[in-house]
C-alpha positions in Angstrom: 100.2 -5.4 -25.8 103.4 -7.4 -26.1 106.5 -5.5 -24.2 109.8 -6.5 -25.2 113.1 -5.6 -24.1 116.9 -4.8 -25.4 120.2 -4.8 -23.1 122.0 -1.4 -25.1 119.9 -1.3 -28.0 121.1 0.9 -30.8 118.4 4.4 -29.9 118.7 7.6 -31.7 119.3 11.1 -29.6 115.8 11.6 -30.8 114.3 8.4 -29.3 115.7 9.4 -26.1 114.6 12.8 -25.7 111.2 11.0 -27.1 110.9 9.2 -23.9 111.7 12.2 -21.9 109.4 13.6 -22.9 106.5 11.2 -23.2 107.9 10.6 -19.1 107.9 13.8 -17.9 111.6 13.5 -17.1 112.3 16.2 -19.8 111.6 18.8 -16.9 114.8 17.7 -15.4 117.2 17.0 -18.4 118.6 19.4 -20.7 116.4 18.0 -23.6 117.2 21.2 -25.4 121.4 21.0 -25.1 121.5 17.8 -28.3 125.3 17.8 -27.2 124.6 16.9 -23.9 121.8 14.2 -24.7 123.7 12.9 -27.0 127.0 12.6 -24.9 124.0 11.4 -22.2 123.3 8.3 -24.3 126.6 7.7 -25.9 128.5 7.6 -22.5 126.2 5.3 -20.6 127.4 1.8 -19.7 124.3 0.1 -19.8 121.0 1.1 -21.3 117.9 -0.8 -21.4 114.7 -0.1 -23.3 111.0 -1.0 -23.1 109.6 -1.5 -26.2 106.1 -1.9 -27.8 106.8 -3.0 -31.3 109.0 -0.8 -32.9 108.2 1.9 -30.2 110.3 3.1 -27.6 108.1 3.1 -24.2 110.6 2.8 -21.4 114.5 3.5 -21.2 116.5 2.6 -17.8 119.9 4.4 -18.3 123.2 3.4 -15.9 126.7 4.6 -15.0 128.6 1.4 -14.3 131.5 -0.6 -13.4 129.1 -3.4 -12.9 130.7 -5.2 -10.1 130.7 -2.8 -6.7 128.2 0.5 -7.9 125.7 1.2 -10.8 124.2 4.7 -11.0 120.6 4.1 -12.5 120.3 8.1 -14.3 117.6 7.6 -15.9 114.4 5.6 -15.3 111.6 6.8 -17.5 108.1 5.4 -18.7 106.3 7.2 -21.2 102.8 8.1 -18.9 100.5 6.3 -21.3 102.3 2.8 -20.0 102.7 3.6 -16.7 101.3 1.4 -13.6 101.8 -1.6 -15.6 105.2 -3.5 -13.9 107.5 -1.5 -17.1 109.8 0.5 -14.6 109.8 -2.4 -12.2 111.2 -4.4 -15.3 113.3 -2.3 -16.4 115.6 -2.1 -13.0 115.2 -6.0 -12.7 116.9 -6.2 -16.4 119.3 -3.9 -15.3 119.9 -6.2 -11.8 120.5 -9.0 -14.2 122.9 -7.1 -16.1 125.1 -6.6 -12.6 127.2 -8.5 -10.1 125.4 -10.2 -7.3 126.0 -7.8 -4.9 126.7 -4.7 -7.0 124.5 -1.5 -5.6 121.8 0.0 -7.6 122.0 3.7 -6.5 119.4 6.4 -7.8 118.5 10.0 -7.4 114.4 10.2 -7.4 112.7 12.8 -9.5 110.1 14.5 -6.8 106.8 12.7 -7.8 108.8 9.4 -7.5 109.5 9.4 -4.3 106.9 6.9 -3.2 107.3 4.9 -6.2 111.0 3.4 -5.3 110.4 1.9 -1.7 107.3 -0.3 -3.3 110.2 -1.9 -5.8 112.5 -2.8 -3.1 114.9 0.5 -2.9 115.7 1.6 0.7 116.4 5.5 1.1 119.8 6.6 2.2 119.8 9.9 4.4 123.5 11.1 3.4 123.2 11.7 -0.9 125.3 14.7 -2.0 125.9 16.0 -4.9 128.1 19.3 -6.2 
């Protein structure tokens, strides 16, 4: 299996709502609003993608101003590559992509709650959100 990866590779709406759903993160996007998703994708500062071949198999999706804060929205795997050092990869590219000392701040989907502390993220106590 050779993985390779793109900083903002050019993805369709469709290849993004493809890993969604091959993820399981589809339960909590609006995969079915194709204004939003695209709008999703178009907006996003920085987007990074796993790739097998021509295959999409991984997408890390930020809000950004690169230097103090980057919102990581979206980190998704499709399941069949999963426990293999992808998502881990992913967030390192987009570390790379950063200032030094800019944050990488995330909200965890419920059955990745114990994923994030094993790849370095501490959990804050005081997230809101309106």
């Amino acid at each position: 299996m050779q993985i390779h990866y793109q900083v903002n590779p050019n993805i369709t709406t469709d290849d993004f709502i493809y890993i969604l759903e091959r993820s399981s993160l589809a339960e909590r996007r609006p995969i079915n609003d194709r204004t939003c998703m695209e709008g999703m994708l178009q907006h996003a500062d920085l987007t990074i993608c796993a790739f097998e071949g021509e295959k999409i198999i991984g997408i890390a999706r930020s809000i950004t101003d690169f230097h103090y804060c980057c919102y990581l929205s979206d980190l998704a795997i499709d399941e069949t590559y999963q426990h293999q050092g992808i998502g881990k990869a992913l967030v390192e590219q987009t570390k790379q992509q950063l200032a030094q000392n800019c944050k990488l701040i995330l909200l965890s989907a419920p059955k990745a709650t114990t994923y994030y502390p094993k790849i370095g993220f501490t959990q804050h106590p005081s997230a809101w959100y309106l």
